[in-house]
C-alpha positions in Angstrom: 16.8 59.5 11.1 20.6 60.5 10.5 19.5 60.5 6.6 16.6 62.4 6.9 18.0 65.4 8.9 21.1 65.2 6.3 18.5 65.8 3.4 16.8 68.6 5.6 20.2 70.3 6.4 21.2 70.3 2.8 17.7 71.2 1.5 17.6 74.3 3.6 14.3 73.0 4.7 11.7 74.4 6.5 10.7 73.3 10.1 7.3 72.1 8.7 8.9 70.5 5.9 11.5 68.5 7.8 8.8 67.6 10.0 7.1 65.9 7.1 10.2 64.5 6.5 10.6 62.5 9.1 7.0 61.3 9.4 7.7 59.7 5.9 10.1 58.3 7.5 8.4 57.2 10.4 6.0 55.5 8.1 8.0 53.7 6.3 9.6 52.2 9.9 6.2 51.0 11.0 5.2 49.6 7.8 8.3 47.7 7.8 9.4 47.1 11.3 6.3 47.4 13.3 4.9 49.7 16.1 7.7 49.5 18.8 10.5 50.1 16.2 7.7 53.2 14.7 8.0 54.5 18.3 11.6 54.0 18.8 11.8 56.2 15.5 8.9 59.0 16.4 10.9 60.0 19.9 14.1 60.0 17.9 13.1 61.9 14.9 11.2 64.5 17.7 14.9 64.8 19.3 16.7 65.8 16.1 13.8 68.0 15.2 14.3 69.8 18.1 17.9 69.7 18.2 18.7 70.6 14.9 15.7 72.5 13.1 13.8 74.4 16.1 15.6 77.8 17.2 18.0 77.7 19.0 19.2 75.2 17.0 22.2 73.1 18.0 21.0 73.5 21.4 18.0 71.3 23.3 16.6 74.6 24.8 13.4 75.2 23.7 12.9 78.8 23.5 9.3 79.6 21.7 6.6 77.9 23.7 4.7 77.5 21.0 7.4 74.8 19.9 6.5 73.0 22.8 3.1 72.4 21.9 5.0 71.9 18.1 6.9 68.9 19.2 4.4 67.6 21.2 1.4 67.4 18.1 4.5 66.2 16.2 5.2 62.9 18.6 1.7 62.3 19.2 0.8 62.0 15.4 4.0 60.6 14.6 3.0 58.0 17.9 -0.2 57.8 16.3 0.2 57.1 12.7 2.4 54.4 13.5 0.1 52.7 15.4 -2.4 53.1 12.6 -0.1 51.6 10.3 1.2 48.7 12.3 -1.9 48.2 12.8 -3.3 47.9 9.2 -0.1 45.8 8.4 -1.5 43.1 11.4 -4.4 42.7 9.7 -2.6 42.3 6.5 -0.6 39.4 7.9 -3.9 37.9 9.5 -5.6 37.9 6.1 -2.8 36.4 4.2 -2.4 33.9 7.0 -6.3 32.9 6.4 -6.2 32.9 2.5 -3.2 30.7 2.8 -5.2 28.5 5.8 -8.6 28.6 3.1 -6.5 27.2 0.2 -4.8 24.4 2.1 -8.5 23.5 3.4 -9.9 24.2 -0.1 -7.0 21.6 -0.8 -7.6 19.4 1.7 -10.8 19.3 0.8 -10.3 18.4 -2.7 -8.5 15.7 -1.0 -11.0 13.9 0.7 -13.4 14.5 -2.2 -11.4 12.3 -4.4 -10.4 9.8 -1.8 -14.2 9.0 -0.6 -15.2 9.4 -4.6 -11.9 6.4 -4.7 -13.6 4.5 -1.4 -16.7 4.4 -3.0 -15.7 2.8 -6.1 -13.8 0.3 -3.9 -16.9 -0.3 -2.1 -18.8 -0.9 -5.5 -16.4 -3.5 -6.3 -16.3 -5.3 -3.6 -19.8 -5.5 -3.9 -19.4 -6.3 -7.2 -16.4 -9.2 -6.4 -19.3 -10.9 -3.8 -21.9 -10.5 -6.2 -20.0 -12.6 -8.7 -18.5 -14.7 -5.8 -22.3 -15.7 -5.2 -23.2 -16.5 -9.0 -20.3 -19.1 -9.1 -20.6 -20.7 -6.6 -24.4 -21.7 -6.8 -24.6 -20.9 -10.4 -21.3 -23.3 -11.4 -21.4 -25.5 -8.4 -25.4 -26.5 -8.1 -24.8 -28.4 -12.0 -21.5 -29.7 -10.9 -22.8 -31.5 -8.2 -26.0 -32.8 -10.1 -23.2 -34.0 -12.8 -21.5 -35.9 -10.2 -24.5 -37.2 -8.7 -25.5 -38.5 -12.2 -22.3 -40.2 -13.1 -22.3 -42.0 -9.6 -26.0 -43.8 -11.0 -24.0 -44.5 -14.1 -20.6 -46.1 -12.6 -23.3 -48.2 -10.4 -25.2 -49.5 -13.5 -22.5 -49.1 -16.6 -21.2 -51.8 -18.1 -18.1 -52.8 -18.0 -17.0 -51.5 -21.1 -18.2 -48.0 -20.4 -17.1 -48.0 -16.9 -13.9 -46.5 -17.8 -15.4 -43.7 -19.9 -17.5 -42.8 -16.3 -14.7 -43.2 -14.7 -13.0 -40.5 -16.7 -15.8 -37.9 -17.0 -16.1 -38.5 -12.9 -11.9 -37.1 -12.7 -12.4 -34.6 -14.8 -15.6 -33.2 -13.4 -13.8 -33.5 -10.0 -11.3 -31.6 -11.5 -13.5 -28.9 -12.9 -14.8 -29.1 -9.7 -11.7 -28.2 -7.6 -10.3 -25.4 -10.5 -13.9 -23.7 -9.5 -12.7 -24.2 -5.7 -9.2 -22.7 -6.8 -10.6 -19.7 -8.4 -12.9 -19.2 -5.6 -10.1 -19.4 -2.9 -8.2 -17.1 -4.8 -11.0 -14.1 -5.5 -11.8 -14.2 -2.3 -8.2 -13.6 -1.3 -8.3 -10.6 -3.7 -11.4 -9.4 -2.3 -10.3 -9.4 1.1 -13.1 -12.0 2.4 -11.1 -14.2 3.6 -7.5 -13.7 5.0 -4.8 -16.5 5.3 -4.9 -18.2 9.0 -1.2 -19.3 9.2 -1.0 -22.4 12.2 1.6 -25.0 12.6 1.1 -28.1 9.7 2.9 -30.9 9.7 3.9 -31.9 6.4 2.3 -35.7 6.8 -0.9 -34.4 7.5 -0.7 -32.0 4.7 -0.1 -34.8 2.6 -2.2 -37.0 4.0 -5.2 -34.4 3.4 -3.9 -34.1 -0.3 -3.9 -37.9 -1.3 -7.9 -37.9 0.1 -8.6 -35.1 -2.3 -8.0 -37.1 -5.5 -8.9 -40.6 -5.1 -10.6 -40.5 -8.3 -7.7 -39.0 -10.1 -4.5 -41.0 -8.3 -6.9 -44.1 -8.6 -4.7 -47.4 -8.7 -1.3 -45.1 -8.8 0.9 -45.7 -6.3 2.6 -42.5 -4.3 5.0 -42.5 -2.1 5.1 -40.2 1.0 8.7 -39.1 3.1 9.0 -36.8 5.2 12.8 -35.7 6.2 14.5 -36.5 9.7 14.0 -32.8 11.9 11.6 -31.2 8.6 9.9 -28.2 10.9 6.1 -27.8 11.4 4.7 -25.7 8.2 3.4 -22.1 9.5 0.7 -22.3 6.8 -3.1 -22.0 6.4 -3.7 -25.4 5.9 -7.1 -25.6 3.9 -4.7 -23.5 1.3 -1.4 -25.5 1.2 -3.7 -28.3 0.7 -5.4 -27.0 -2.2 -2.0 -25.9 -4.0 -0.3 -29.4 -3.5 -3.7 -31.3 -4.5 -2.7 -29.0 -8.0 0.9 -30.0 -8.0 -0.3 -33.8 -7.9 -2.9 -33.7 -9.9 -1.0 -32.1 -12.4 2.0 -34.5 -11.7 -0.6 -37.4 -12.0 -1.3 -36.3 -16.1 1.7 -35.6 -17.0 3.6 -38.7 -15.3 3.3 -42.3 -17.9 0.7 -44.8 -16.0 2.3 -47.2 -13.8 4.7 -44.9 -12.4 5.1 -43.7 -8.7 4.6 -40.5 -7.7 6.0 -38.6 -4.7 5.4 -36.6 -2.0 8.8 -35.5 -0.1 9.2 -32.7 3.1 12.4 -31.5 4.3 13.9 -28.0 5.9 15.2 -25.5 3.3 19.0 -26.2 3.4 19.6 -22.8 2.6 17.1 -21.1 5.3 15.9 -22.6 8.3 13.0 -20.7 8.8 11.4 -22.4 5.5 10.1 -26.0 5.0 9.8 -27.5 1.3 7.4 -29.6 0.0 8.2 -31.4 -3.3 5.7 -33.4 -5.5 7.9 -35.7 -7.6 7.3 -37.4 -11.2 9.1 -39.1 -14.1 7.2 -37.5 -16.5 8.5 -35.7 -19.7 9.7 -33.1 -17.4 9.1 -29.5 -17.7 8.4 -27.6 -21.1 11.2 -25.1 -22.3 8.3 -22.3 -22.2 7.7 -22.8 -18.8 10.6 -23.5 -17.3 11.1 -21.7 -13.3 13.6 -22.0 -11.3 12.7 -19.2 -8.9 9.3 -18.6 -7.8 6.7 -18.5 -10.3 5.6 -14.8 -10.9 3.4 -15.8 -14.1 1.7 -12.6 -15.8 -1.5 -12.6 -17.3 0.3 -13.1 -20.7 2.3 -16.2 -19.7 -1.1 -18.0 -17.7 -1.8 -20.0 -20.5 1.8 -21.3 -21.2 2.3 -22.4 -17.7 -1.1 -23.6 -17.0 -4.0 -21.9 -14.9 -3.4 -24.6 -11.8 -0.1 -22.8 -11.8 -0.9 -19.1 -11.7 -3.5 -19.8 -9.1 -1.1 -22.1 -6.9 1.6 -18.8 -7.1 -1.2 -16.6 -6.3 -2.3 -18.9 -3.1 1.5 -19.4 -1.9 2.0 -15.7 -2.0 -0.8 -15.2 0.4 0.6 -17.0 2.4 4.7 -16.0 2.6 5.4 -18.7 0.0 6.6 -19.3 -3.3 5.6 -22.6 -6.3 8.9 -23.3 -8.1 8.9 -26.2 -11.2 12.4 -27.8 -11.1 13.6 -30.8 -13.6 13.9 -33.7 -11.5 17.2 -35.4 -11.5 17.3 -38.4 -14.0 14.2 -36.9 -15.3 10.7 -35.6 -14.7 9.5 -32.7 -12.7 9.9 -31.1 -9.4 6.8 -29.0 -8.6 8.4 -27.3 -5.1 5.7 -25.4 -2.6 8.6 -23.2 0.2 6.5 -22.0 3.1 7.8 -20.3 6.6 8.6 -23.1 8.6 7.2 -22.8 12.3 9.5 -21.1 15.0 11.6 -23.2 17.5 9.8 -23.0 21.3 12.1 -21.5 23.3 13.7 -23.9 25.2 
Protein backbone atom coordinates (compact mmCIF):
# COMPACT_ATOMS: atom_id res chain seq x y z
CA UNK A 1 0.00 0.00 0.00
CA UNK A 2 3.13 2.28 0.88
CA UNK A 3 3.75 2.19 -3.12
CA UNK A 4 0.46 3.01 -4.14
CA UNK A 5 -0.16 6.08 -1.96
CA UNK A 6 3.56 7.16 -3.09
CA UNK A 7 2.39 7.08 -6.87
CA UNK A 8 -0.95 8.99 -5.71
CA UNK A 9 1.03 11.59 -3.78
CA UNK A 10 3.37 12.26 -6.68
CA UNK A 11 0.56 12.02 -9.29
CA UNK A 12 -1.46 14.67 -7.63
CA UNK A 13 -4.26 12.26 -7.89
CA UNK A 14 -7.69 12.52 -7.41
CA UNK A 15 -9.55 10.87 -4.46
CA UNK A 16 -11.48 8.68 -6.96
CA UNK A 17 -8.44 7.91 -8.75
CA UNK A 18 -6.33 6.82 -5.86
CA UNK A 19 -9.20 4.91 -4.90
CA UNK A 20 -8.84 2.94 -8.06
CA UNK A 21 -5.50 2.73 -7.27
CA UNK A 22 -5.48 0.79 -4.57
CA UNK A 23 -8.26 -1.56 -5.67
CA UNK A 24 -5.74 -2.60 -8.42
CA UNK A 25 -3.83 -3.14 -5.88
CA UNK A 26 -6.06 -4.97 -3.82
CA UNK A 27 -6.61 -7.20 -6.76
CA UNK A 28 -3.57 -8.16 -7.51
CA UNK A 29 -3.11 -9.23 -3.48
CA UNK A 30 -6.02 -11.57 -3.71
CA UNK A 31 -5.05 -12.98 -6.96
CA UNK A 32 -1.80 -13.67 -5.60
CA UNK A 33 -2.11 -14.19 -1.91
CA UNK A 34 -5.62 -15.14 -1.37
CA UNK A 35 -8.73 -13.70 0.53
CA UNK A 36 -7.34 -13.09 4.06
CA UNK A 37 -4.17 -11.37 2.84
CA UNK A 38 -6.96 -9.28 0.08
CA UNK A 39 -8.61 -8.28 3.39
CA UNK A 40 -5.65 -7.49 5.31
CA UNK A 41 -4.90 -5.11 2.17
CA UNK A 42 -8.66 -3.62 1.71
CA UNK A 43 -8.68 -2.17 5.57
CA UNK A 44 -5.17 -0.94 5.03
CA UNK A 45 -5.56 0.72 1.80
CA UNK A 46 -9.17 2.23 3.39
CA UNK A 47 -6.77 3.71 6.24
CA UNK A 48 -4.24 5.46 4.05
CA UNK A 49 -7.20 6.64 1.84
CA UNK A 50 -8.53 8.21 4.56
CA UNK A 51 -5.44 9.39 6.16
CA UNK A 52 -3.77 10.77 3.31
CA UNK A 53 -6.28 11.63 0.39
CA UNK A 54 -9.76 12.51 2.20
CA UNK A 55 -9.82 16.25 3.65
CA UNK A 56 -8.42 16.89 6.27
CA UNK A 57 -5.77 15.12 5.09
CA UNK A 58 -2.88 14.05 7.38
CA UNK A 59 -5.49 13.82 10.03
CA UNK A 60 -8.02 10.55 10.73
CA UNK A 61 -10.87 13.03 11.26
CA UNK A 62 -13.39 12.55 8.87
CA UNK A 63 -14.99 15.81 8.27
CA UNK A 64 -17.56 15.38 5.15
CA UNK A 65 -20.13 12.78 6.00
CA UNK A 66 -20.44 11.87 2.76
CA UNK A 67 -16.85 10.44 3.08
CA UNK A 68 -18.10 8.23 5.54
CA UNK A 69 -20.45 6.54 3.31
CA UNK A 70 -17.14 6.99 0.68
CA UNK A 71 -14.96 4.75 2.68
CA UNK A 72 -17.36 2.56 3.58
CA UNK A 73 -18.58 1.56 -0.43
CA UNK A 74 -14.84 1.65 -0.86
CA UNK A 75 -14.05 -1.40 1.85
CA UNK A 76 -17.02 -3.15 1.12
CA UNK A 77 -16.17 -3.47 -2.76
CA UNK A 78 -12.66 -3.68 -2.07
CA UNK A 79 -13.95 -6.70 0.75
CA UNK A 80 -15.92 -7.83 -2.00
CA UNK A 81 -13.88 -8.09 -5.08
CA UNK A 82 -11.41 -9.93 -3.26
CA UNK A 83 -13.54 -12.47 -2.25
CA UNK A 84 -14.68 -12.77 -5.86
CA UNK A 85 -11.29 -13.22 -6.93
CA UNK A 86 -10.04 -15.55 -4.38
CA UNK A 87 -12.68 -17.13 -5.17
CA UNK A 88 -12.29 -17.60 -8.94
CA UNK A 89 -8.51 -18.48 -8.24
CA UNK A 90 -9.95 -21.66 -5.81
CA UNK A 91 -11.62 -22.96 -8.59
CA UNK A 92 -8.64 -22.45 -10.76
CA UNK A 93 -6.55 -24.55 -8.46
CA UNK A 94 -9.47 -27.27 -8.21
CA UNK A 95 -9.54 -27.53 -11.99
CA UNK A 96 -5.86 -27.81 -12.41
CA UNK A 97 -5.78 -30.30 -9.51
CA UNK A 98 -8.50 -32.47 -11.59
CA UNK A 99 -6.86 -32.18 -15.06
CA UNK A 100 -3.65 -33.25 -13.48
CA UNK A 101 -5.82 -36.21 -11.38
CA UNK A 102 -7.65 -37.13 -15.24
CA UNK A 103 -4.23 -37.45 -16.92
CA UNK A 104 -2.56 -39.57 -14.25
CA UNK A 105 -5.89 -41.85 -14.52
CA UNK A 106 -5.92 -41.41 -18.34
CA UNK A 107 -2.31 -42.84 -17.60
CA UNK A 108 -3.04 -45.26 -15.37
CA UNK A 109 -5.39 -46.34 -17.47
CA UNK A 110 -3.26 -46.77 -20.41
CA UNK A 111 -1.38 -48.79 -17.95
CA UNK A 112 -3.62 -51.43 -17.22
CA UNK A 113 -4.66 -51.56 -20.85
CA UNK A 114 -1.34 -52.77 -21.94
CA UNK A 115 -0.69 -54.91 -18.94
CA UNK A 116 -4.10 -57.03 -19.36
CA UNK A 117 -3.46 -56.72 -23.44
CA UNK A 118 0.43 -58.41 -21.98
CA UNK A 119 -1.69 -61.00 -19.48
CA UNK A 120 -3.66 -62.04 -22.21
CA UNK A 121 -1.07 -62.94 -24.55
CA UNK A 122 0.54 -64.87 -21.54
CA UNK A 123 -2.61 -66.62 -21.13
CA UNK A 124 -2.66 -67.62 -24.90
CA UNK A 125 0.68 -69.05 -24.51
CA UNK A 126 0.21 -70.91 -21.82
CA UNK A 127 -2.58 -72.30 -23.48
CA UNK A 128 -0.54 -72.65 -26.30
CA UNK A 129 2.67 -74.40 -24.10
CA UNK A 130 -0.28 -77.21 -22.81
CA UNK A 131 -1.66 -77.55 -26.12
CA UNK A 132 1.71 -78.65 -27.46
CA UNK A 133 2.50 -80.39 -24.00
CA UNK A 134 -0.60 -82.60 -24.93
CA UNK A 135 0.50 -83.42 -28.68
CA UNK A 136 3.84 -84.82 -27.42
CA UNK A 137 3.15 -86.64 -25.17
CA UNK A 138 0.38 -88.82 -26.74
CA UNK A 139 1.33 -87.88 -30.23
CA UNK A 140 5.43 -88.96 -29.61
CA UNK A 141 4.88 -91.28 -26.78
CA UNK A 142 1.69 -93.61 -28.03
CA UNK A 143 4.46 -94.83 -31.20
CA UNK A 144 7.23 -94.98 -28.75
CA UNK A 145 5.68 -97.37 -26.65
CA UNK A 146 4.20 -99.51 -29.59
CA UNK A 147 8.02 -99.46 -30.87
CA UNK A 148 9.12 -100.86 -27.62
CA UNK A 149 6.45 -103.24 -27.41
CA UNK A 150 7.46 -104.56 -30.90
CA UNK A 151 11.07 -104.97 -30.26
CA UNK A 152 10.28 -106.91 -26.91
CA UNK A 153 8.34 -109.76 -29.54
CA UNK A 154 11.52 -109.45 -31.56
CA UNK A 155 14.32 -109.96 -28.67
CA UNK A 156 11.86 -112.98 -27.62
CA UNK A 157 11.93 -114.59 -31.09
CA UNK A 158 15.36 -113.08 -32.93
CA UNK A 159 18.02 -115.07 -33.54
CA UNK A 160 20.94 -114.88 -32.18
CA UNK A 161 22.67 -113.04 -34.57
CA UNK A 162 20.15 -110.30 -34.69
CA UNK A 163 19.71 -110.13 -31.05
CA UNK A 164 22.28 -107.61 -30.73
CA UNK A 165 20.87 -105.35 -33.45
CA UNK A 166 17.27 -105.49 -31.09
CA UNK A 167 19.21 -104.97 -28.50
CA UNK A 168 20.47 -101.76 -29.79
CA UNK A 169 17.31 -100.26 -31.41
CA UNK A 170 15.64 -101.20 -27.70
CA UNK A 171 18.68 -98.47 -25.96
CA UNK A 172 18.20 -96.21 -28.27
CA UNK A 173 14.40 -96.08 -28.38
CA UNK A 174 14.73 -95.97 -24.55
CA UNK A 175 16.78 -93.25 -25.05
CA UNK A 176 14.49 -91.34 -27.45
CA UNK A 177 12.20 -92.19 -24.97
CA UNK A 178 13.69 -90.45 -21.93
CA UNK A 179 15.06 -87.13 -24.22
CA UNK A 180 11.04 -86.85 -24.85
CA UNK A 181 10.68 -87.26 -20.90
CA UNK A 182 13.57 -84.52 -20.59
CA UNK A 183 12.04 -82.05 -22.88
CA UNK A 184 8.77 -82.61 -21.26
CA UNK A 185 10.17 -82.04 -17.65
CA UNK A 186 11.74 -79.05 -18.80
CA UNK A 187 8.56 -77.24 -20.74
CA UNK A 188 6.63 -77.77 -18.13
CA UNK A 189 9.10 -76.02 -15.90
CA UNK A 190 8.92 -73.09 -18.27
CA UNK A 191 5.32 -73.22 -18.35
CA UNK A 192 4.82 -73.02 -14.81
CA UNK A 193 2.93 -76.57 -14.57
CA UNK A 194 4.89 -78.02 -12.45
CA UNK A 195 7.18 -76.36 -9.83
CA UNK A 196 10.30 -78.13 -8.21
CA UNK A 197 9.32 -79.97 -4.81
CA UNK A 198 12.79 -79.71 -3.05
CA UNK A 199 12.79 -82.83 -0.05
CA UNK A 200 15.78 -84.41 1.64
CA UNK A 201 17.55 -87.28 -1.03
CA UNK A 202 20.07 -89.26 -0.01
CA UNK A 203 22.54 -89.57 -2.60
CA UNK A 204 22.40 -93.68 -2.57
CA UNK A 205 18.96 -93.63 -3.32
CA UNK A 206 19.35 -91.10 -5.97
CA UNK A 207 21.69 -93.36 -7.45
CA UNK A 208 20.12 -96.33 -6.89
CA UNK A 209 16.88 -94.86 -8.78
CA UNK A 210 19.41 -93.78 -11.70
CA UNK A 211 21.14 -97.31 -12.32
CA UNK A 212 17.15 -98.76 -12.60
CA UNK A 213 16.56 -96.29 -15.28
CA UNK A 214 19.03 -97.64 -17.83
CA UNK A 215 19.32 -101.26 -17.58
CA UNK A 216 19.20 -101.51 -21.20
CA UNK A 217 21.84 -98.96 -21.73
CA UNK A 218 24.47 -99.87 -18.72
CA UNK A 219 23.69 -103.62 -19.68
CA UNK A 220 26.67 -105.96 -18.64
CA UNK A 221 28.83 -102.61 -17.61
CA UNK A 222 29.95 -102.57 -14.34
CA UNK A 223 29.44 -99.14 -12.05
CA UNK A 224 30.58 -98.51 -9.10
CA UNK A 225 28.61 -96.50 -6.46
CA UNK A 226 30.44 -94.38 -3.16
CA UNK A 227 29.11 -92.26 -1.26
CA UNK A 228 31.56 -90.05 1.09
CA UNK A 229 31.84 -90.46 5.01
CA UNK A 230 29.24 -87.38 6.49
CA UNK A 231 28.01 -86.42 2.45
CA UNK A 232 24.57 -84.43 3.61
CA UNK A 233 21.00 -85.41 2.52
CA UNK A 234 20.35 -83.64 -1.13
CA UNK A 235 17.49 -80.86 -0.71
CA UNK A 236 16.38 -81.72 -4.21
CA UNK A 237 13.20 -82.70 -6.19
CA UNK A 238 14.11 -86.03 -6.61
CA UNK A 239 12.05 -87.34 -9.79
CA UNK A 240 14.40 -84.33 -11.39
CA UNK A 241 17.95 -85.08 -9.97
CA UNK A 242 17.15 -88.41 -11.14
CA UNK A 243 16.45 -87.62 -14.58
CA UNK A 244 19.70 -85.18 -14.89
CA UNK A 245 22.08 -87.93 -13.52
CA UNK A 246 20.29 -90.78 -15.61
CA UNK A 247 21.69 -88.05 -18.59
CA UNK A 248 25.16 -87.77 -17.11
CA UNK A 249 25.43 -91.78 -17.19
CA UNK A 250 24.00 -92.40 -20.04
CA UNK A 251 26.03 -90.04 -21.68
CA UNK A 252 29.15 -91.33 -19.73
CA UNK A 253 28.01 -94.94 -20.75
CA UNK A 254 28.76 -93.77 -24.86
CA UNK A 255 31.43 -92.04 -24.59
CA UNK A 256 33.39 -94.40 -22.05
CA UNK A 257 35.41 -97.66 -24.29
CA UNK A 258 33.36 -101.06 -23.34
CA UNK A 259 34.60 -102.88 -20.49
CA UNK A 260 35.35 -100.02 -18.46
CA UNK A 261 33.74 -99.03 -15.03
CA UNK A 262 31.82 -96.32 -14.56
CA UNK A 263 31.17 -94.28 -11.42
CA UNK A 264 28.84 -92.83 -9.33
CA UNK A 265 30.62 -90.74 -6.28
CA UNK A 266 28.69 -88.25 -3.45
CA UNK A 267 30.51 -86.12 -1.08
CA UNK A 268 29.89 -82.41 0.61
CA UNK A 269 31.16 -79.46 -1.38
CA UNK A 270 34.58 -78.80 0.27
CA UNK A 271 34.27 -75.32 -0.42
CA UNK A 272 30.46 -74.86 0.92
CA UNK A 273 28.73 -76.86 3.25
CA UNK A 274 25.52 -76.14 2.39
CA UNK A 275 26.04 -78.03 -1.08
CA UNK A 276 26.42 -81.79 -1.86
CA UNK A 277 28.10 -83.00 -5.24
CA UNK A 278 27.34 -85.72 -7.24
CA UNK A 279 29.92 -86.89 -9.76
CA UNK A 280 29.46 -89.48 -12.63
CA UNK A 281 32.90 -90.68 -13.50
CA UNK A 282 34.44 -92.24 -16.84
CA UNK A 283 37.72 -92.94 -18.63
CA UNK A 284 36.54 -91.94 -21.77
CA UNK A 285 38.30 -89.59 -24.28
CA UNK A 286 37.49 -86.90 -21.89
CA UNK A 287 35.79 -83.76 -22.68
CA UNK A 288 35.99 -81.93 -26.22
CA UNK A 289 37.92 -78.54 -26.35
CA UNK A 290 34.50 -76.95 -27.69
CA UNK A 291 32.82 -77.82 -24.79
CA UNK A 292 34.87 -77.60 -22.15
CA UNK A 293 33.01 -76.05 -18.48
CA UNK A 294 34.49 -75.67 -15.57
CA UNK A 295 31.81 -73.49 -14.03
CA UNK A 296 28.21 -74.26 -14.37
CA UNK A 297 27.01 -74.85 -17.71
CA UNK A 298 25.02 -71.73 -19.03
CA UNK A 299 24.78 -73.12 -22.74
CA UNK A 300 22.92 -70.61 -25.17
CA UNK A 301 20.82 -71.64 -27.83
CA UNK A 302 23.88 -71.24 -30.17
CA UNK A 303 26.29 -73.52 -28.22
CA UNK A 304 23.23 -76.45 -27.64
CA UNK A 305 24.37 -78.38 -30.36
CA UNK A 306 28.25 -78.30 -29.44
CA UNK A 307 27.60 -79.48 -25.95
CA UNK A 308 24.91 -81.78 -26.60
CA UNK A 309 20.94 -81.42 -25.98
CA UNK A 310 21.14 -83.89 -22.65
CA UNK A 311 23.33 -81.10 -21.47
CA UNK A 312 21.38 -77.94 -21.99
CA UNK A 313 18.35 -79.64 -20.57
CA UNK A 314 20.30 -81.10 -17.47
CA UNK A 315 21.54 -77.07 -16.85
CA UNK A 316 18.08 -76.04 -17.41
CA UNK A 317 16.59 -78.87 -14.72
CA UNK A 318 19.53 -78.07 -12.09
CA UNK A 319 18.70 -74.41 -12.28
CA UNK A 320 15.20 -75.19 -11.22
CA UNK A 321 16.25 -76.45 -8.69
CA UNK A 322 19.28 -74.15 -7.00
CA UNK A 323 21.84 -76.23 -8.82
CA UNK A 324 24.39 -76.09 -11.34
CA UNK A 325 25.93 -79.35 -14.18
CA UNK A 326 29.67 -78.71 -14.43
CA UNK A 327 31.95 -81.14 -17.10
CA UNK A 328 35.44 -81.48 -15.51
CA UNK A 329 38.44 -83.74 -17.07
CA UNK A 330 38.88 -86.45 -14.76
CA UNK A 331 42.27 -86.92 -13.36
CA UNK A 332 44.36 -89.50 -15.40
CA UNK A 333 41.73 -89.09 -17.91
CA UNK A 334 38.12 -89.06 -18.87
CA UNK A 335 35.30 -86.93 -17.75
CA UNK A 336 33.77 -85.56 -14.68
CA UNK A 337 30.02 -84.72 -15.34
CA UNK A 338 29.39 -82.85 -11.68
CA UNK A 339 25.49 -82.22 -10.58
CA UNK A 340 26.09 -79.34 -7.04
CA UNK A 341 22.66 -79.18 -5.27
CA UNK A 342 21.78 -77.36 -1.74
CA UNK A 343 22.64 -79.89 0.65
CA UNK A 344 19.88 -80.38 3.48
CA UNK A 345 20.15 -78.15 6.68
CA UNK A 346 21.62 -79.66 9.93
CA UNK A 347 18.56 -80.29 12.67
CA UNK A 348 19.21 -78.30 15.34
CA UNK A 349 20.55 -80.06 17.94
Amino acid sequence: MGAATAVGHAARANATTVGFIYLVVILFTAARLGFFASVVASLAATLCYNYFFLPPAGTWTIADPANWVALAAFLLASVLVSRLVARERRRAEEAEARRREIEALSAEREKFLAERVHLEALRESDALKTSLLRAVSHDLRTPITAIQLGLERLRRTAAAAAAADVHEVSAETERLSRRIDNLLAMARLDAGTYVPRPEPAPPADLFRATLEALPLVLGARTVEVSVAPETPDALTDPALAVEILTNLLENAARAAPAGTALELAAGPDPADVRRVRLDVRDRGAGIPSDVKRVAALGVSPAEAGRAGLGLTICSSLARAMGGTVALLDRPGGGTIARLDLPATPEAPA
